[in-house]
Every structure is written in C-alpha cells, then in structure tokens.
BAFIBA-588731 format. One record per atom (N, C-alpha, C): x, y, z. Coordinates in pm, whole numbers, plus 50000, padded with zeros to 5 digits. Example, Ala and Ser with C-alpha at 12.3 -4.5 7.8 and 13.67 -1.06 7.14 Angstrom:
% BAFIBA-588731
513194943150780;512304955050780;513204967050780;512854977550708;513674989450714;512905000350787;
This chain:
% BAFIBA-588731
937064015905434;937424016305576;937634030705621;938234038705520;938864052505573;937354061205568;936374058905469;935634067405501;934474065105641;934484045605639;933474043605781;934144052205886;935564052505907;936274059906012;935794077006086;935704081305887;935564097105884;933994102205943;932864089905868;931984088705934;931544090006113;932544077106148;932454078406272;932474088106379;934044091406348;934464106306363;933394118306372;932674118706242;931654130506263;930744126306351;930134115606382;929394110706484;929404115906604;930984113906649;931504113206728;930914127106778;931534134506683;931544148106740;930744158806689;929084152006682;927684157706661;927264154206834;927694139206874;927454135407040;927734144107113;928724151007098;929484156907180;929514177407172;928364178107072;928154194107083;929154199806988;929434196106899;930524205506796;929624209206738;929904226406707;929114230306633;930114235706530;929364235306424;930394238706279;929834259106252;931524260206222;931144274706216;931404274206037;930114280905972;929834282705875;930384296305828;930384295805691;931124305405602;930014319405617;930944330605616;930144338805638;930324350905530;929704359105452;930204367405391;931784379105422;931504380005544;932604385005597;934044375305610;933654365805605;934914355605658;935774354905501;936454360505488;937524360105352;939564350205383;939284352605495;940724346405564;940364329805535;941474317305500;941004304005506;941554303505678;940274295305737;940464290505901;940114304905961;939774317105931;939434327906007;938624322206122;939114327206253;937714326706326;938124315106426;938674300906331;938414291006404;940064289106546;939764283706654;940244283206743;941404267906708;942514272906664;943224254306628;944164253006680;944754261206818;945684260306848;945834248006929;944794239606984;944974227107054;945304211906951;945374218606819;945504202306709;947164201106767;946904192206738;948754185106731;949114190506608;950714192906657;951244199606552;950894213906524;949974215806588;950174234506586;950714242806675;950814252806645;951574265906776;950144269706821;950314266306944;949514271907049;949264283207053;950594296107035;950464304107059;948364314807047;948134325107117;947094331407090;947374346207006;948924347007138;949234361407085;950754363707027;950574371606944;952544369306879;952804385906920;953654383407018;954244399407093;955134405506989;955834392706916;957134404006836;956294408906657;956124416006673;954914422506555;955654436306568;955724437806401;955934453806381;954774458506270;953814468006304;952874472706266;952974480506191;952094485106050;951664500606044;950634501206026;949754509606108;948664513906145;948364498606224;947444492406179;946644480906224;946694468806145;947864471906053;948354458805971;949564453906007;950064437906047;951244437406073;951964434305946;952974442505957;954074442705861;955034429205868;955674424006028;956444419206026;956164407106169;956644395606175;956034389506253;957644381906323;958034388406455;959194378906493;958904362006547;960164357806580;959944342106613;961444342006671;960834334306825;962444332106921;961944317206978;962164303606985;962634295307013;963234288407090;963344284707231;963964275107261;963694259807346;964594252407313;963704239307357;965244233607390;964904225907548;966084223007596;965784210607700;966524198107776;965514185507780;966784181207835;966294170207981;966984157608015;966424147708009;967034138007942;966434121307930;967544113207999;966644102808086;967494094408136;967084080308107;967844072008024;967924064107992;967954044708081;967224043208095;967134035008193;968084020308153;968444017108048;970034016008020;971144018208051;970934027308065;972454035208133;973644032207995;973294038207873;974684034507794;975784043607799;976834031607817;978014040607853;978744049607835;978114054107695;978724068407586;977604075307584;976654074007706;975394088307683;974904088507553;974734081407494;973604080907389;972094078607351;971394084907312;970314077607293;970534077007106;969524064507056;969334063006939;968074061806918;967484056906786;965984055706734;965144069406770;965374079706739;964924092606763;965014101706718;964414109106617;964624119806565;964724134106672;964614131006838;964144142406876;965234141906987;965284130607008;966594130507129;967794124607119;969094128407150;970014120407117;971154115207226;970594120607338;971614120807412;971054118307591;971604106907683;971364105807796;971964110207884;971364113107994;972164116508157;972504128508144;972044139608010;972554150407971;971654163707950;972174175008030;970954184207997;971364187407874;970584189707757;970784193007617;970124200707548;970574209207509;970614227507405;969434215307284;968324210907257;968084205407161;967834212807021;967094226607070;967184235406898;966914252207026;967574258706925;967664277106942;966794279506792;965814285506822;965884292706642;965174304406677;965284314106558;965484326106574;964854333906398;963504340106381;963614344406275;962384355506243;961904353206136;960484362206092;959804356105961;958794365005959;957544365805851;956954372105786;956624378705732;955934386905668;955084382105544;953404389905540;952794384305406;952434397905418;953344408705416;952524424105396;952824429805214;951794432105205;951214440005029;951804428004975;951114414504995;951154403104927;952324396104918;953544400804968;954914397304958;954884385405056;955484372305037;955584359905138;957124361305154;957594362005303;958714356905272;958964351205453;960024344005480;960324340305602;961884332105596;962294336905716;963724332005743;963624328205862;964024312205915;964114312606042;966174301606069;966354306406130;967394302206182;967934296106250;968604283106303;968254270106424;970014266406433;970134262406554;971324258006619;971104247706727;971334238806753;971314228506878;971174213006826;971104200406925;971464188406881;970934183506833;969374188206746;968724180506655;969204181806538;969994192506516;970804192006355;971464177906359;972584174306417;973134162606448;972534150206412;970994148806439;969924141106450;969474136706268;968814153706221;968214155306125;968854157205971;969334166506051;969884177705890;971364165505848;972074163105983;973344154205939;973414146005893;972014134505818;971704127105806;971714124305588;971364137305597;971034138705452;972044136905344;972164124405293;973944121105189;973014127005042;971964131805026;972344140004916;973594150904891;973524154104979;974684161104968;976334158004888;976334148404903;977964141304869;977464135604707;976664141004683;976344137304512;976544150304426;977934150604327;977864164004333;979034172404383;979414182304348;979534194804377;979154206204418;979514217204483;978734229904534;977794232504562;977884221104659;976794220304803;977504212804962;976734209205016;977304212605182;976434209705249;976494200305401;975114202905461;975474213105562;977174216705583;977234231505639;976774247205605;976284245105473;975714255605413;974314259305447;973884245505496;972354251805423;971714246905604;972314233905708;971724232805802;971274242905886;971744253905918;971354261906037;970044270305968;969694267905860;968554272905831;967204260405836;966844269405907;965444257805954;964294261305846;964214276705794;962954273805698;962954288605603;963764288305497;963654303405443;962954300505318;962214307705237;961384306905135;961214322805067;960614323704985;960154334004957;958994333504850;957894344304825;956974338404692;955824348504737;954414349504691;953434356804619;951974352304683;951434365204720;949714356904753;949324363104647;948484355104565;947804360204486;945994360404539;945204371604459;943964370204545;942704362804453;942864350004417;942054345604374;941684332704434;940584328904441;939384322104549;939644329004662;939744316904770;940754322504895;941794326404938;942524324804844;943974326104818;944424320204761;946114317804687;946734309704594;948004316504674;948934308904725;950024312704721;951314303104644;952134309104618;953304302404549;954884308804622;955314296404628;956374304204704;958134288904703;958984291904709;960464284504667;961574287804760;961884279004812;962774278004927;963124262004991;963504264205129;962974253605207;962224256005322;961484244805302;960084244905435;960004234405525;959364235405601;959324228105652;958094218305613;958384201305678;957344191705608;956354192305655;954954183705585;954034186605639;953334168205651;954284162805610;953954148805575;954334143305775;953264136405809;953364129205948;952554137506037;952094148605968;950924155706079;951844158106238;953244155806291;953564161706391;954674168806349;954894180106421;956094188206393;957094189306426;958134195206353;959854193606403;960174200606506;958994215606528;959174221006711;958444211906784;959224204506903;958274199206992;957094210507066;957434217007090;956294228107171;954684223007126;954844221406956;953704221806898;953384207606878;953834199606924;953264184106945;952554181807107;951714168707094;951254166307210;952304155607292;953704153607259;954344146607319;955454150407285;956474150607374;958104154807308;958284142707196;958554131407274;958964120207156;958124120207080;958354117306921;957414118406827;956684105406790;955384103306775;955094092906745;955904082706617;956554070006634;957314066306559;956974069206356;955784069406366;955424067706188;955774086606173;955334094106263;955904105306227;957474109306239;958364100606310;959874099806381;960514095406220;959734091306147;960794081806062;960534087305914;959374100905953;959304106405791;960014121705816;959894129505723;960504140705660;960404152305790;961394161705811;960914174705886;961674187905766;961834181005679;962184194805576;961944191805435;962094199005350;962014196405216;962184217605159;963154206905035;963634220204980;963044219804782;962574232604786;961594229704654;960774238204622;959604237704571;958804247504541;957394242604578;956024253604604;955024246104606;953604254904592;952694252404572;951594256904533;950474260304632;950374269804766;949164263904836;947694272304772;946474262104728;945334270804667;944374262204832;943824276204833;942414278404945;940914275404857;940284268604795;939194269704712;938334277504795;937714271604928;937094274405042;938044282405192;937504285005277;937984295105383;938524279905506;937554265405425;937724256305501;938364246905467;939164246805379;939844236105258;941244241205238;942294235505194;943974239605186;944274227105107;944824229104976;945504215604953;946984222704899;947824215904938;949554221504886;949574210504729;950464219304644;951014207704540;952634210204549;953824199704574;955324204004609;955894200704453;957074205904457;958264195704364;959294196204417;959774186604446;960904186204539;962124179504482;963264185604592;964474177504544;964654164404604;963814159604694;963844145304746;963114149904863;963044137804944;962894133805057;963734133005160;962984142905208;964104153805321;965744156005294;965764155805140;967184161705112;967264172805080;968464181605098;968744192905025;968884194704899;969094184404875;969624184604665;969104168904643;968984164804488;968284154004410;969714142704455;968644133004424;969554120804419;969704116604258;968884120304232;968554116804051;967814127203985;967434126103833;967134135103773;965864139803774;965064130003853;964084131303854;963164138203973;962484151804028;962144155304111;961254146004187;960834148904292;959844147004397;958754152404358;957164147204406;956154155104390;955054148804477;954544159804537;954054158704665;953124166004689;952054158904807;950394172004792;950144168104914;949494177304959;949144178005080;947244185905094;946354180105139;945274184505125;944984181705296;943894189505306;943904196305511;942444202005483;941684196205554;939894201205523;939474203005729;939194214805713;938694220005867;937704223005821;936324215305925;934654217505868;934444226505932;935124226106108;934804235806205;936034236606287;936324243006416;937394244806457;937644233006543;937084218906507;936884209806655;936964193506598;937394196806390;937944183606354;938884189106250;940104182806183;941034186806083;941044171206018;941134171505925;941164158705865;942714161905740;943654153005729;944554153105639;944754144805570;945254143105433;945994134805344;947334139605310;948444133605333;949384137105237;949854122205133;950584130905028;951444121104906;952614120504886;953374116704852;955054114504823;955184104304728;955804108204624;956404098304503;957344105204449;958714100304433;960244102804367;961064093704398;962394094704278;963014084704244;964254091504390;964604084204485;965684089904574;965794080004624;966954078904666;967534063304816;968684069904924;968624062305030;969284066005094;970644058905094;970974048504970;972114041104957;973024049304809;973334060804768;974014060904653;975224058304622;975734054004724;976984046804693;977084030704593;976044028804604;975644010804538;975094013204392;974544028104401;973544027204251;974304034704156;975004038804123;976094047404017;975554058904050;975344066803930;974884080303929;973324086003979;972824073303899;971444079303942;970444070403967;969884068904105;968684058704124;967294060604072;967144052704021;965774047403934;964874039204089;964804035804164;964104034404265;963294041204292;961914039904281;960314045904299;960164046304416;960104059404529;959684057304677;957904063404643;957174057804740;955544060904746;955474061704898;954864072504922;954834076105088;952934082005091;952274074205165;950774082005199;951004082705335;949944089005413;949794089405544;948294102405500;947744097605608;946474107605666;946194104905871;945564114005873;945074120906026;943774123206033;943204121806150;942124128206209;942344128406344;942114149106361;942124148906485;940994158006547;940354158206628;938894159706650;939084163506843;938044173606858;938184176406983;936934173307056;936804166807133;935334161907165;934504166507322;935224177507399;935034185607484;935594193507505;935084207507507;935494214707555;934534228807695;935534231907799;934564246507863;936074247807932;936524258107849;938174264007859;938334272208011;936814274908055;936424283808189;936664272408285;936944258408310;936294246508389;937804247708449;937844244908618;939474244308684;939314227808687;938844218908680;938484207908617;939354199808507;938274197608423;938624195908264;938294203508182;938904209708107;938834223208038;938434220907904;939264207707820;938994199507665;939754188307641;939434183307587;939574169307559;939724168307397;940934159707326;940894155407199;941524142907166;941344135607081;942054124607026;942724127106905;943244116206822;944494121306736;944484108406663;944534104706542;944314091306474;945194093006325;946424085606329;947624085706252;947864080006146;947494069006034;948504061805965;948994065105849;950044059005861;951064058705754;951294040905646;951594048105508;951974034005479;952914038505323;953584034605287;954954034205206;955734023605143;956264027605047;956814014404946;958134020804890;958864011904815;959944016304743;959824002304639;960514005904499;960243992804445;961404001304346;962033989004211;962713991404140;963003977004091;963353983103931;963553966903814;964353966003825;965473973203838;967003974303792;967433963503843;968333951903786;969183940103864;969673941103947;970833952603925;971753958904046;970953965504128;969503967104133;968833971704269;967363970204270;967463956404245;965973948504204;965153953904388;964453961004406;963433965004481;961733955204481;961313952304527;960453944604521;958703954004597;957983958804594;956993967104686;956693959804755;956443943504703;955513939704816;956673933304896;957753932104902;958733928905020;959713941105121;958973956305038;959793966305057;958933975605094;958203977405241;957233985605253;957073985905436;956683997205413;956274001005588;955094003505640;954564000405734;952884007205796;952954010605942;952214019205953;952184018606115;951294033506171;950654031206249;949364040906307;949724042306478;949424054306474;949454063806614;948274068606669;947954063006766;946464070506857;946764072006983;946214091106938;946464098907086;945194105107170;945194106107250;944124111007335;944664120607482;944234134707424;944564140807529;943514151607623;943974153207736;943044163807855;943604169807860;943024184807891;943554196207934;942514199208091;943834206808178;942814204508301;943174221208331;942564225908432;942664236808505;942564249408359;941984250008304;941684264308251;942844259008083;943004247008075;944124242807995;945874250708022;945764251308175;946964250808166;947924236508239;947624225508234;947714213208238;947304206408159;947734193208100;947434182408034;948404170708036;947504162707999;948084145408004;947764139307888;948344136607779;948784125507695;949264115907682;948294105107645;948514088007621;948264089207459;949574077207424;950004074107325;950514060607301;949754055407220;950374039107175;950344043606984;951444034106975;951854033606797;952464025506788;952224018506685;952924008206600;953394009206489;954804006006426;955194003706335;955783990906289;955663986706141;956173977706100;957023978705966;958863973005966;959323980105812;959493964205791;959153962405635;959613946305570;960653952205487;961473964705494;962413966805406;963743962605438;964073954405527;965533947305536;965343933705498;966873938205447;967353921705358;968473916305352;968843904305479;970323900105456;971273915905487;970923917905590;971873929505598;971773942705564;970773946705435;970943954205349;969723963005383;969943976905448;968993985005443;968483991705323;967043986805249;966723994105127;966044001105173;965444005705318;964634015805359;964724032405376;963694040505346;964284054905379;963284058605470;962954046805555;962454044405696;963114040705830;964634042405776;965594036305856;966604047805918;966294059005919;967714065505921;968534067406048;967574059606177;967944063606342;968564050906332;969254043506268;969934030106299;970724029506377;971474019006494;972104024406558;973324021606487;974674029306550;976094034406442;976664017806460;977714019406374;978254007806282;978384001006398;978213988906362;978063974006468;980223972606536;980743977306470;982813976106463;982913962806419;983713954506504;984213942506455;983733930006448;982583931606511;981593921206532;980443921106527;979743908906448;978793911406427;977763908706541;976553917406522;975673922006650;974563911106667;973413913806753;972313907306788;971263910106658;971533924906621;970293932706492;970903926506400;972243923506327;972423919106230;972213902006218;972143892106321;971763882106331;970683879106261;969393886706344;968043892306329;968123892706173;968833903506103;968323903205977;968533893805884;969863887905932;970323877205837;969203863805831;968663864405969;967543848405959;966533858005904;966213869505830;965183876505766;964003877905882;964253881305978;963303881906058;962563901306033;961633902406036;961103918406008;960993928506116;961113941806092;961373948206203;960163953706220;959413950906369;957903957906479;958253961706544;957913975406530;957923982106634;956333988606783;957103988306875;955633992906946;956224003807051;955324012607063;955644027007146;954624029607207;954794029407364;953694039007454;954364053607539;953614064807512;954054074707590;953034080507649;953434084507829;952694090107844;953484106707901;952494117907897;953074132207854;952104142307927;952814147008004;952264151508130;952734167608096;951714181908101;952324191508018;952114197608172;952814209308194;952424225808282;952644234608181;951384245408146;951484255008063;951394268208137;952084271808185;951804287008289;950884296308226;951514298408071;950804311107996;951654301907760;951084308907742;950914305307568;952704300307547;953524308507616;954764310207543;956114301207623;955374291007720;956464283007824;955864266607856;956354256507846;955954245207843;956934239207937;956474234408066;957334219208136;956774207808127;957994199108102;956984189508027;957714173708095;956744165908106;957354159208175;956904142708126;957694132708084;957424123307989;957974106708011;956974099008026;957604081908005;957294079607892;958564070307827;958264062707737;958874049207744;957794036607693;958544022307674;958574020507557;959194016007464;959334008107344;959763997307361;959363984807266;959623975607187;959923971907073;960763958807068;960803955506932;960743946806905;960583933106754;960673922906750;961773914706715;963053925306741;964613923106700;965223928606784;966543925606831;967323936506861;967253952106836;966633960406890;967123976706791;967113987006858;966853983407020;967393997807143;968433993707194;969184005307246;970394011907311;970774000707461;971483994407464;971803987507600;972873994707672;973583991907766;974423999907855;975743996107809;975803988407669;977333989307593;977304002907502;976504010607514;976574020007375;977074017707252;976934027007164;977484024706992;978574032306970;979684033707035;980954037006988;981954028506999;982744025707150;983624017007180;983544008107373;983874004507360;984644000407523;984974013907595;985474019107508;986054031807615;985014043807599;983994044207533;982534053107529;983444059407378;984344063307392;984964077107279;984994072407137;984434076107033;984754071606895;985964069506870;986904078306895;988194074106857;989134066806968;987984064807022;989004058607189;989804044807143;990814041207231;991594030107218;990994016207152;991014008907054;990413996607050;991103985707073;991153984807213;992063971807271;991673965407270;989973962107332;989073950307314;988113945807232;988543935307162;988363929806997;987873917507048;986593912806986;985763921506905;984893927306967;983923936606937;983323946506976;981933949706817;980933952006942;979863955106827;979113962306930;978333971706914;977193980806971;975953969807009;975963976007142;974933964107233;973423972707190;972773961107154;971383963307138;970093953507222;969223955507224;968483946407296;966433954607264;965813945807292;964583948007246;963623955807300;963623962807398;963273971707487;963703984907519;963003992207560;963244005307615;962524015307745;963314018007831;962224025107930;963164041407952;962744050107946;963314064107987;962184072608032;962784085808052;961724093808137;962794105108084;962074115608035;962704130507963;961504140808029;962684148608076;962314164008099;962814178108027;961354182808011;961924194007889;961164211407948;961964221007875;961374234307911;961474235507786;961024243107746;960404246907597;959654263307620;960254273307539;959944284707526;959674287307405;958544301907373;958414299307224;957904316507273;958084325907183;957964336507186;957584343907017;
C-alpha cells in the first residue's frame, strides 16, 4: 500500500512539472540548492540576519523567537482552560506561549547549539515528563527552560556524518514544536500526541546530498532521564529527490511508561512507535499575485505497547494507536498569504477499565475530584477512544520573519474527552478554591469548536 502511495505521489508530481534537481559535481552540501522552506515543519526563514562572520564563512548563527496567541473557546470553561493540546492551554486569554532565545555554530567542524525557552508550553510539555521522580539528581526545573542544547563533530566522510549528545529536539510526527514552522498552529492530533524532545545521543550519516537517515539512543520517550535500564532507539530516514517532494520514516522502540508508580523499579513494557510522511508541492510561480504554490501533506502514524509481566500484562493487539493527517495548502499573492485545510483522525484501543496504559494519552483532562465523570463511564463500558479533527488556517506573511495567523478548529470524539463550560478544577474555577459543592467531577462532552489568534515572530 505504502509504496502504490509513493508511486502515486511521483505521478502526481511528473503532471504537474517538478523537475528533479540532480547531483552535481559541485553540489557537496546534503539539500544544497534545494528551496524547502514551504514543507511543513520547516523554518521558512530565506535569510538569518543574526550571523557573525569571518570573511565569508559564518561562524555563528543567532535565534530569537516569539509566539504569542488568543483562543476562544466556544465552551466557555469556567477556569479558562483549554485541554487535549500540546500547543494551547488556555482560553479567553492572550498568552506568552514560548520566548526562546539562542545559537549555532558548525564552524571548523565543531557542532554545537543552545537554545533557551520560557512561556506556557513548558506547562503543556516539559511538565509532563514523571521520569523525573525516578531517582535522584534530577529535576524538570533543571533542565525545562532549555529547549535544545547538544554538542558533537562533522566528520567529512560521504556527505557528511555527524555525531553529536545533548537534547534535541524530535523528529518523530513530521510537525514541529515551533508553530511558525507548521502549516497550522494546532498540531495535527497523531503529531499532538508524540514526542517534541528527546535527550540522548545520535548519529546523522548523508550517503547522498539527497538522503539523511538519523540513528538515536535515548533515555525514553520524550523524557529527560530512563524509566528503566534499558535505552530507547530510534531512526529517522528523510529522502528529498528534488526540492518539491520529502518523503519520511521514523522508528521508536524502548522499554518506558508513563505509569511508574504501579511497576516497581523498572518497566519491562515494550513501546513501538512508526509514523511516515509525504509531502509534495504540486504548483508553483512564486512571481503570481494570484496563486503563487500549492502543496499537500500525507501523515500516518501507528504504535503499540505490549508486556508479559502479570502485574502489567500489556496486550499489542488491545494496546495500540493509529491515525493519519491530510493537509493541503495555497499560498496566494507572491506567498505572502495562505490557507490550510486539515482533517485527521485518530484512534487509541489503549484504555482499560479506567486504566491509562497509553503514552498516547498525556493531554487527559485533570483528575475527575469526587465524582465519577462522563469519560470514566465511557471507559468502564470499554468503549475506545476516536478521535476526529478539522482545521482550517488562514496565514498573513508580510516578510520571512512575522506570521498572523488566524485559525478554526472542530473536534470530535467517540466518548466524552473535550472541555465543557464546567472546567477541570472546581466550582469555584481555583484549584485550591473552596470545595463546598460535593460531588464534583470535570465536565467533559464530545465536541469542540474554537477559533485562535496568533503573532508569531522568528528572527
């Protein structure tokens, strides 16, 4: 099936005038040449102003950041919350979502980069990670405000080989943790529910100028530190024929859970994570006040967890997730406009009687209090959780380095599992507010409609 697809794909875009730019003796850079700033998930940028030079080599490469957003919740929940989102968390509220701040350098072969982040997606992301509480002398106050430091070596053989140990950012879900560089603020759900970090080591070899495959070892899945003794290991392979299709695979297999309070010391639980992309541009004349280019975007994901152990008998084929994202977007007026449509589906069979064995789950909404809810009903008659997402994403690009952005989204579900106008804290909105009225559980309901506005700077 995946290769009739890939097939197609090239079809597609032989119809449509892609021409493949071939390797050239001169071309020694991997991707030299080619134009990729319109894939999802990349930085647009053309030109990077903060550069410190010598002579005609850059030495040093700055990076400034900011992305800031109102969503209004057509709910109306009463503690300003939003949930199920890795990207937004909060309604009726203008919100600081990330600041970051850092650099780069690959001068006389040296790799290194520090970037630095503050605002309410930590809350979202980084706060999430209970590796942490396994253990001693660690913190997720230590290590969150760093969004991506590494350091490591180009070596010059084929196209390159680099090696390099830190934390990075992920590459698994093909969309990225800066919105700027997605074609939609909200993230498509199969990308919302996988990794935006990983801390570890990794291998990238270039064979070709048109080929990239990563090999990782990691301390888990999107944790800062192991859950068990056993690392993570992870690959990532990315084949550009020409500047006008990218095709991806990624892998994920390690022993980690997001429950270690239930498993003693160390979980023996097998997670398996694939996902691949194709995204392909099928017009372009960047000169046109018109339509300038045109691309689509083709997503899935699919994942398991399994385990023998009694005390945490895992099952694959009752413990697994799927779900695919297709995007299609225009750029109008010289591409400084565009419009993005987006439908995705997801489906997790990993709840059981209550019991989240998923590490597909982490936007749940907060503890149900004294009563039990509509979602926990849902799970107890074992009913499975579908999800469905349409967005549509309306961009103004003035110039490379400023984005207004302007966005609907509806979701569904086949359970209880969006935000109603009781919110997930109390009666009185405040976590620690008065609990006079007993019982109480966080209102959920199967639907969703909002509309988010964002400015987004990137320098």
């Amino acid at each position: 099936m995946r290769n009739c697809i890939i097939l197609l794909i090239l079809t597609i875009s032989c119809n449509f005038n892609i021409v493949a730019q071939n390797d050239s003796a001169e071309q020694k850079t991997p991707f030299e040449g080619m134009e990729i700033n319109w894939i999802n998930g990349q930085n647009r940028q053309q030109e990077f102003l903060l550069t410190l030079k010598k002579g005609s080599e850059i030495v040093i490469t700055g990076f400034a950041y900011l992305d800031s957003y109102y969503n209004f919740n057509f709910a109306k929940p009463i503690d300003n919350t939003q949930t199920i989102s890795a990207t937004i968390g909060r309604h009726n509220e203008v919100t600081l979502n990330l600041a970051s701040i850092g650099f780069e350098t690959s001068y006389n072969n040296i790799l290194a980069r520090v970037f630095v982040q503050y605002g309410q997606m930590l809350a979202i992301v980084q706060d999430q990670d209970a590796s942490v509480f396994r253990g001693r002398n660690t913190g997720i106050n230590n290590l969150k405000f760093i969004r991506e430091a590494a350091a490591g070596y180009h070596f010059n053989k084929w196209k390159g080989i680099n090696v390099e140990m830190g934390i990075f950012s992920s590459f698994i879900g093909l969309e990225s943790y800066l919105t700027q560089e997605n074609w939609n603020y909200q993230r498509s759900m199969v990308s919302d529910f996988t990794p935006f970090y990983f801390t570890g080591a990794r291998v990238q070899l270039f064979p070709t100028t048109k080929l990239k495959t990563e090999l990782w070892i990691l301390n888990g899945w999107q944790s800062y530190n192991s859950f068990s003794n056993s690392p993570g290991l992870g690959s990532s392979t990315l084949w550009r024929p020409n500047e006008n299709l990218q095709l991806v695979a990624n892998f994920y297999t390690g022993k980690d859970t997001n429950n270690p309070d239930t498993l003693g010391n160390q979980s023996q639980r097998i997670r398996f994570h694939h996902d691949n992309c194709i995204v392909a541009r099928y017009y372009k004349k960047p000169k046109s006040t018109a339509i300038s280019q045109a691309a689509f975007c083709i997503n899935s994901h699919y994942g398991f967890q399994s385990n023998n152990e009694a005390k945490d008998e895992v099952k694959s084929s009752e413990n697994f997730m799927f779900g695919a994202a297709v995007s299609n977007r225009i750029w109008f007026n010289k591409n400084k406009l565009a419009l993005t449509l987006r439908g995705d589906y997801l489906t997790n069979q990993s709840v059981e009687n209550g019991n989240n064995k998923s590490p597909y789950m982490a936007f749940l909404p907060a503890e149900p209090g004294n009563k039990t809810n509509n979602y926990d009903v849902a799970i107890a008659n074992n009913e499975k959780l579908k999800l469905f997402q349409f967005t549509s994403t309306f961009d103004v690009m003035p110039n490379d380095n400023l984005t207004f952005r302007f966005e609907y989204c509806y979701r569904s579900s086949s359970i209880p599992y969006f935000l109603g106008s009781g919110g997930t804290t109390s009666p009185s909105a405040w976590i620690n507010g008065p609990s006079t009225i007993n019982p109480w559980s966080a209102d959920l309901k199967k639907d969703e409609n909002r509309i988010t506005i964002s400015v987004n700077f990137r320098m």
